[in-house]
C-alpha positions in Angstrom: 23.9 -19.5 -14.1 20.7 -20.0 -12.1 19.4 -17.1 -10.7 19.7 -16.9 -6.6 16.8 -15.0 -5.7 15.4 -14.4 -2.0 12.4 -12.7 -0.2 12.7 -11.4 3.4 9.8 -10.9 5.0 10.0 -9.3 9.0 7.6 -11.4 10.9 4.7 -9.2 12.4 6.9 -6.1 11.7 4.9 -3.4 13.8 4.1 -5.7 16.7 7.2 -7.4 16.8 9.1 -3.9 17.0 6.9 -3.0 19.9 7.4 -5.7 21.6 10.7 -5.4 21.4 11.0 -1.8 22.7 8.9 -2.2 25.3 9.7 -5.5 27.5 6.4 -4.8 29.6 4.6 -6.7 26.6 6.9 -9.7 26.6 4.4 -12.5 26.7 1.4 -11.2 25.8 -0.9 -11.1 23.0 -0.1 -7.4 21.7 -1.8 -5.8 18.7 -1.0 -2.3 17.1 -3.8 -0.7 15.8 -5.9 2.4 14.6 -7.7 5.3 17.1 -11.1 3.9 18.0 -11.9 7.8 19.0 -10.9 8.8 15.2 -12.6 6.0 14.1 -9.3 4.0 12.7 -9.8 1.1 15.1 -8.9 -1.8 12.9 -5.7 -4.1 13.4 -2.8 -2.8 11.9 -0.5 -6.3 13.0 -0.2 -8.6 15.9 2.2 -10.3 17.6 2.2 -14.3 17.4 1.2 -14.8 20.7 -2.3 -12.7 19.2 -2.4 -14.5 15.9 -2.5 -18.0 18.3 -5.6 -16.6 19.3 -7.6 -15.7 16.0 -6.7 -12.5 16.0 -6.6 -10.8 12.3 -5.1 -8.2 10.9 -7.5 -5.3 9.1 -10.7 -6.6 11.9 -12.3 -4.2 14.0 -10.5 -3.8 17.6 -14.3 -4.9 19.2 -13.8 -8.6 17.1 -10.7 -8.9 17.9 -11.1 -8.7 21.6 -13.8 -11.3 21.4 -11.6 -13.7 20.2 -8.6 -12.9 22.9 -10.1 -10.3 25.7 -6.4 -10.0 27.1 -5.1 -8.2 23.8 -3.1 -5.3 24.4 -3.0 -2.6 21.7 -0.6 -0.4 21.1 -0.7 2.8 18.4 1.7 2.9 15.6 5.2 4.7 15.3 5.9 4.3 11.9 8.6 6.7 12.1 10.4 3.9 14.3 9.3 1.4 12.0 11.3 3.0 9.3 14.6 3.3 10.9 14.2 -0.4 11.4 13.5 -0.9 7.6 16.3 1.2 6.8 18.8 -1.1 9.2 17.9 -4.3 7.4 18.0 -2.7 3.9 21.7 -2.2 5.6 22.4 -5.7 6.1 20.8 -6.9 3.1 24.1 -4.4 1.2 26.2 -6.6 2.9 25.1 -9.3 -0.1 24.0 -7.9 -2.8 23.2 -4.0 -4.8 19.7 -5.7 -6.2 17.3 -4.7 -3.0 13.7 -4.5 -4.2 11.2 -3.4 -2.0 7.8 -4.5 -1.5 6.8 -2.7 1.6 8.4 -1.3 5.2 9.1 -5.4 6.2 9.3 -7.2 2.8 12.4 -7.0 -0.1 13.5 -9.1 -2.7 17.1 -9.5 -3.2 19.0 -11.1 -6.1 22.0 -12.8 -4.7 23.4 -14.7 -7.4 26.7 -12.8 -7.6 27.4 -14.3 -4.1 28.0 -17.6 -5.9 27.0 -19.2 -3.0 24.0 -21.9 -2.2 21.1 -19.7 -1.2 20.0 -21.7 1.8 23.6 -20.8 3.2 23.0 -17.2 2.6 19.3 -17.3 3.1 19.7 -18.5 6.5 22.9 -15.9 7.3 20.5 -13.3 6.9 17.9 -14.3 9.6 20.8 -15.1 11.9 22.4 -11.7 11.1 19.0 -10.1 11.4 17.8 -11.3 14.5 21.6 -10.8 16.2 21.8 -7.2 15.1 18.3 -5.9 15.7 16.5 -8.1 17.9 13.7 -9.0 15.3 13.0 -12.1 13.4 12.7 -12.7 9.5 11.5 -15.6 7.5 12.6 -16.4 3.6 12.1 -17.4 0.9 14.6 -18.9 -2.0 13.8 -19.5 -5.5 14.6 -19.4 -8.7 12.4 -16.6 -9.8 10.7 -13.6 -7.5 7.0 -15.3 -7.4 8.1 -18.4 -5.9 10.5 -17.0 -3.3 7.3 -14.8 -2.2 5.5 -17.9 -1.7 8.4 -19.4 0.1 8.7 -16.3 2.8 4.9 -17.5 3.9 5.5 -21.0 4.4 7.9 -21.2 7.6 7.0 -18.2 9.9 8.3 -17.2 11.9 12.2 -17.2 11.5 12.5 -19.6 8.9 13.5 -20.3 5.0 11.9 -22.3 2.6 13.9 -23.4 -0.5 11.5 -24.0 -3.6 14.0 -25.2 -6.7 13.6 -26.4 -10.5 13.0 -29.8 -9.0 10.7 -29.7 -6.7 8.5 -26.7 -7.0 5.4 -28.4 -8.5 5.5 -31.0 -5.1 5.6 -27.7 -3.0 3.2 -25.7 -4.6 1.0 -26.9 -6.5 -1.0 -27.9 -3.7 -1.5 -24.0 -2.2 -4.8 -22.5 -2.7 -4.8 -19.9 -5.7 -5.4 -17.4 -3.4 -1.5 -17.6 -1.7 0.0 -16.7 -5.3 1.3 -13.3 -5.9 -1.5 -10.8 -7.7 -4.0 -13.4 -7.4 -6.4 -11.1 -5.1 -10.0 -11.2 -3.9 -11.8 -10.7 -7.0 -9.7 -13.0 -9.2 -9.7 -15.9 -6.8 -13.6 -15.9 -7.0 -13.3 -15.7 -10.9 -11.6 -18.7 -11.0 -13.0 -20.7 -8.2 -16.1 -19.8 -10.2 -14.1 -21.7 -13.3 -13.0 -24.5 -10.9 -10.0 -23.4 -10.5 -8.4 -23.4 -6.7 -5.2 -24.4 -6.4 -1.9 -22.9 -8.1 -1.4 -26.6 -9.4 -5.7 -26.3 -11.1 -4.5 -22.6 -12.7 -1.1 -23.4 -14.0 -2.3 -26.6 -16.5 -5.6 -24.3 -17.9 -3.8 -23.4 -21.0 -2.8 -20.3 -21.1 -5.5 -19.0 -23.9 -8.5 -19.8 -21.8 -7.1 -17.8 -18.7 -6.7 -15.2 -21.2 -10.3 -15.3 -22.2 -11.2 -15.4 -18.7 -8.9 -12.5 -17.5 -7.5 -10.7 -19.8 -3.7 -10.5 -20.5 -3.4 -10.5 -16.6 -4.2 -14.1 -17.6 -1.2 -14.8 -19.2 1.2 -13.9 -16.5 -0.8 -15.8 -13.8 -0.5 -19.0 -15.8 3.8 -18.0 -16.2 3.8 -17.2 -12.4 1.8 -20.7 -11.4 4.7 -22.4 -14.0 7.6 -21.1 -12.5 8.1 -18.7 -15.7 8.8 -15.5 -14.1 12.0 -13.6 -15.3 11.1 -10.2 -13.9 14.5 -8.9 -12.5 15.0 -7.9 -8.8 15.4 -4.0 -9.4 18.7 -2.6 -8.0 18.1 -1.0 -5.1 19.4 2.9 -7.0 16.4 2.5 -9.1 13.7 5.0 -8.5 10.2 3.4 -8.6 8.2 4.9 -11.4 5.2 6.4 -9.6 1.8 6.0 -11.8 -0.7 7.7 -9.1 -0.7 10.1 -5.4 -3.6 9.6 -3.4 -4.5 10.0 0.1 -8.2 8.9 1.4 -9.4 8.8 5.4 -12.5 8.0 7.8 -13.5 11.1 8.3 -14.1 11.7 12.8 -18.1 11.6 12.2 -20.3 10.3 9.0 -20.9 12.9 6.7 -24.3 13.6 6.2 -24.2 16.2 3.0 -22.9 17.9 0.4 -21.5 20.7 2.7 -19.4 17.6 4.8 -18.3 15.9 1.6 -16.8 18.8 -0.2 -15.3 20.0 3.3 -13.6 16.7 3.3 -12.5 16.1 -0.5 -11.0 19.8 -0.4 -9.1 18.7 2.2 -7.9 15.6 0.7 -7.0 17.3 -2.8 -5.2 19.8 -0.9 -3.2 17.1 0.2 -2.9 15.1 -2.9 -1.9 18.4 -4.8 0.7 19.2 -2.4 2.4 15.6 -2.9 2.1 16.0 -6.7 4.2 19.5 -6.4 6.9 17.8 -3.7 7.8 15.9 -6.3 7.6 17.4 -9.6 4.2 15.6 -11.0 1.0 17.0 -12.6 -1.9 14.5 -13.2 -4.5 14.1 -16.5 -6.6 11.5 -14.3 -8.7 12.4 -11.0 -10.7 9.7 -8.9 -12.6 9.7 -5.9 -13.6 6.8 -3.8 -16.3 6.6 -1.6 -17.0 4.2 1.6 -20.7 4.7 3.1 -21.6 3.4 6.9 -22.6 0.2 4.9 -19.1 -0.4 3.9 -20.0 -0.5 0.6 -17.6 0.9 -1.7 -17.8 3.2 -4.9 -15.4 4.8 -7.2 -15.7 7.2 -9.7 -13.1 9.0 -12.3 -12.8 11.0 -15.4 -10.0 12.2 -17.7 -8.8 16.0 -17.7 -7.9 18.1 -20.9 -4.8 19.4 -19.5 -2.9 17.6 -16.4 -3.1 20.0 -13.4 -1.2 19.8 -9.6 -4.0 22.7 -8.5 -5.7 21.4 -5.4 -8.7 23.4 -6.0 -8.7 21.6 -9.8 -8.9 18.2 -8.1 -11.1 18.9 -5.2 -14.2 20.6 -7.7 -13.5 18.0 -10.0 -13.5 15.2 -7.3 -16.6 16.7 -6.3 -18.6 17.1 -9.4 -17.5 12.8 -10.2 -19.5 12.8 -6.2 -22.1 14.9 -6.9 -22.4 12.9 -10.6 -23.0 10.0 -9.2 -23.7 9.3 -5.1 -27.7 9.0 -4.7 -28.6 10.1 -1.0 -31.8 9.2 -1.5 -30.5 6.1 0.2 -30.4 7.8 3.2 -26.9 6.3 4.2 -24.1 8.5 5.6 -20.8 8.7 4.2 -17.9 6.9 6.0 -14.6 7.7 3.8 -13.4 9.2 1.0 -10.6 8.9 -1.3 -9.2 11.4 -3.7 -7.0 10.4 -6.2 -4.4 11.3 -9.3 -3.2 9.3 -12.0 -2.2 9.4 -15.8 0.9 11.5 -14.4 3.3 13.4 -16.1 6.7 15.5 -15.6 5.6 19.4 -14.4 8.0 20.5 -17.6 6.1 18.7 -19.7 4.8 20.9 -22.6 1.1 20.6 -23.6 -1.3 22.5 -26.3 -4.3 24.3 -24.1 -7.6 24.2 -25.6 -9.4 27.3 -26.9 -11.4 27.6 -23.8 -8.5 27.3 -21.0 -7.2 30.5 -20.4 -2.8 30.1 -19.9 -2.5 33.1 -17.7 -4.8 32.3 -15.5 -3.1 28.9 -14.9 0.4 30.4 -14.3 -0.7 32.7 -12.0 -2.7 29.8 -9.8 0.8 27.7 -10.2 2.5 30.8 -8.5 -0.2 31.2 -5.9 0.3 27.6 -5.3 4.5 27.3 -5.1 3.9 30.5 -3.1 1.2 28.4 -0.7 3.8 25.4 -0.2 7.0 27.8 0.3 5.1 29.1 3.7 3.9 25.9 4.9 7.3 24.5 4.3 8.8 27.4 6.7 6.2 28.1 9.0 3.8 24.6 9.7 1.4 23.1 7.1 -1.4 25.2 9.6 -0.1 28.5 8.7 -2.2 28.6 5.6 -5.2 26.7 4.5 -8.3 27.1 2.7 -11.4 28.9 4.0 -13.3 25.7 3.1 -11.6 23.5 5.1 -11.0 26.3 8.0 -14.4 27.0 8.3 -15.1 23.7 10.3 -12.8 23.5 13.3 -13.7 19.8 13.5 -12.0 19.1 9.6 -9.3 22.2 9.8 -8.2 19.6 12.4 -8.1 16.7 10.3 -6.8 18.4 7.2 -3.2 19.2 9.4 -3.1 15.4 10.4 -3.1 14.7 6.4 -0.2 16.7 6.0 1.3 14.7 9.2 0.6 11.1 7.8 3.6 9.9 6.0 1.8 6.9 5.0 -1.0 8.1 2.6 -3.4 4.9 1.0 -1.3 5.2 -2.6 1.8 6.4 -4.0 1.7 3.9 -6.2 4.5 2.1 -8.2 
């Protein structure tokens, strides 16, 4: 039996939520976005009556009023957001056990045991979705999870796009490059550069040279652009396997030194550690990334001997990748930072210590550490912190609101 799958996408998920629980913004353009005073003040997502006007999401707030001076913005609840998520995934059950996620408003679903036609069911859902919560979906249903991603983007909002055996070449063939799944920023201009930009141009390159010109990532672009994905919708049970925590910010002010950065990076690898613990992880890999007032971007990581969940372990080795490699002589300020771990690995995991790590020591900073997260846990994550960070009121502030963001930039799958 052909498989039935579908992807539900909730249009403009954050604005049209607002919107909904507040009927004050009912007709207007409405935006929810980022703190300009923190320095966050980008577009998060906009209503349609704001996308009608040029307004994009991930702009500056500033542009964005340029193009439609009437926008209203509105800050995020993302804890509302969430129960929203949670009530589709809810209606989705109704159909089918095979619910993949891919973010708070998107989910594949794998409805092929309803052994019905998946228009009929595709278009139950929106109708159920928008009579139960007030919000509007559009779909996508294919044969295969690539194409019914690329059919959730073609009727917006509140509709569903079929793309079958028959007729998928006639559909999308035609679309830029650019609107296939994985094909992202840098590997669009790689194969523009090749002459390549339309899904129809990449999938008849044979399949060697898009190898040669991409690696094996290659291969699976030229299956996705032939309708040759058999990657299973996951069932929804299925615990993502997490490869890397990491948790990056604008700091409130550029940073201007070494004393700022390591104030900052402490902070974050506090924060990164604590995750790592929460969930039973210790990482081999530590990154840092690095945003300067140019908006130019740099990234830095190295390998450890022995995987670690110490926040001090990260944050000095975070540092020294910084300290290895950002030239001041520039004279530019610092914007962001990122601090990251990968290359994880189960906490019980047994591994041989080199001759110059010292086992004891390393126990007792694990005890120190389960000892740190029990009193946070009971008391506030501002019960305890570390003189570093506590010595600058400005960043002691900004190291609780890490602890208080419950969407960091990865917790990757």
């Amino acid at each position: 039996m052909e498989r039935s799958v579908l992807h539900v996408d909730i249009n403009n998920c954050y604005a049209s939520i607002e919107c909904l629980l507040d009927p004050s913004l009912k007709g207007k353009c409405v935006a929810v976005s980022g703190n300009v005073e923190e320095r966050h003040g980008i577009i998060l997502a906009k209503n349609e009556a704001a996308k009608a006007m040029g307004v994009q999401t991930g702009e500056a707030i500033w542009q964005a009023k340029q193009k439609c001076p009437e926008l209203v913005t509105v800050p995020p609840h993302y804890d509302t957001y969430l129960k929203f998520s949670k009530a589709a995934h809810d209606i989705y059950d109704r159909y089918t056990d095979r619910i993949e996620p891919f973010g708070i408003d998107e989910c594949w679903l794998d409805v092929t045991c309803t052994r019905r036609d998946i228009k009929e069911v595709a278009d139950e859902i929106r109708e159920t979705v928008k009579k139960e919560l007030g919000i509007t979906v559009s779909v996508g249903a294919s044969f295969n999870k690539v194409f019914a991603k690329l059919g959730s983007d073609m009727k917006k909002p509140d509709g569903t796009t079929v793309i079958s055996h028959d007729d998928f070449k006639e559909k999308i063939w035609g679309l830029p490059a650019a609107d296939l799944l994985y094909v992202g920023r840098s590997t669009q201009r790689k194969l523009a550069s090749k002459g390549i930009k339309t899904i129809g141009q990449l999938a008849m390159t044979p399949p060697k040279t898009l190898e040669c010109w991409l690696g094996k990532w290659g291969i699976y672009l030229y299956r996705y652009a032939n309708g040759l994905d058999d990657s299973p919708v996951k069932y929804q049970w299925e615990k993502k396997e997490i490869k890397s925590v990491s948790n990056g910010t604008t700091a409130y002010r550029d940073l201007k030194n070494d004393s700022d950065v390591k104030i900052l990076t402490f902070a974050l690898a506090e924060s990164v550690a604590s995750r790592l613990r929460r969930y039973g992880f210790k990482g081999m890999g530590i990154s840092i990334g690095i945003r300067d007032s140019r908006l130019k971007c740099y990234s830095r990581q190295c390998r450890l001997s022995c995987p670690t969940s110490d926040g001090v372990k990260i944050a000095q080795t975070a540092f020294r990748l910084y300290k290895d490699s950002y030239d001041w002589s520039q004279d530019t300020a610092i914007r962001s930072i990122t601090v990251g771990v990968h290359d994880l690995f189960s906490e019980d995991a047994a591994f041989q210590f080199d001759i110059f790590q010292q086992p004891l020591q390393l126990e007792k900073r694990e005890r120190i550490n389960k000892a740190v997260d029990r009193i946070r846990e009971r008391y506030g994550y501002n019960s305890i912190n570390r003189a570093v960070v506590a010595a600058d009121k400005e960043f002691f502030r900004f190291d609780a609101r890490l602890q208080n963001d419950i969407h960091p930039v990865g917790f990757n799958g």
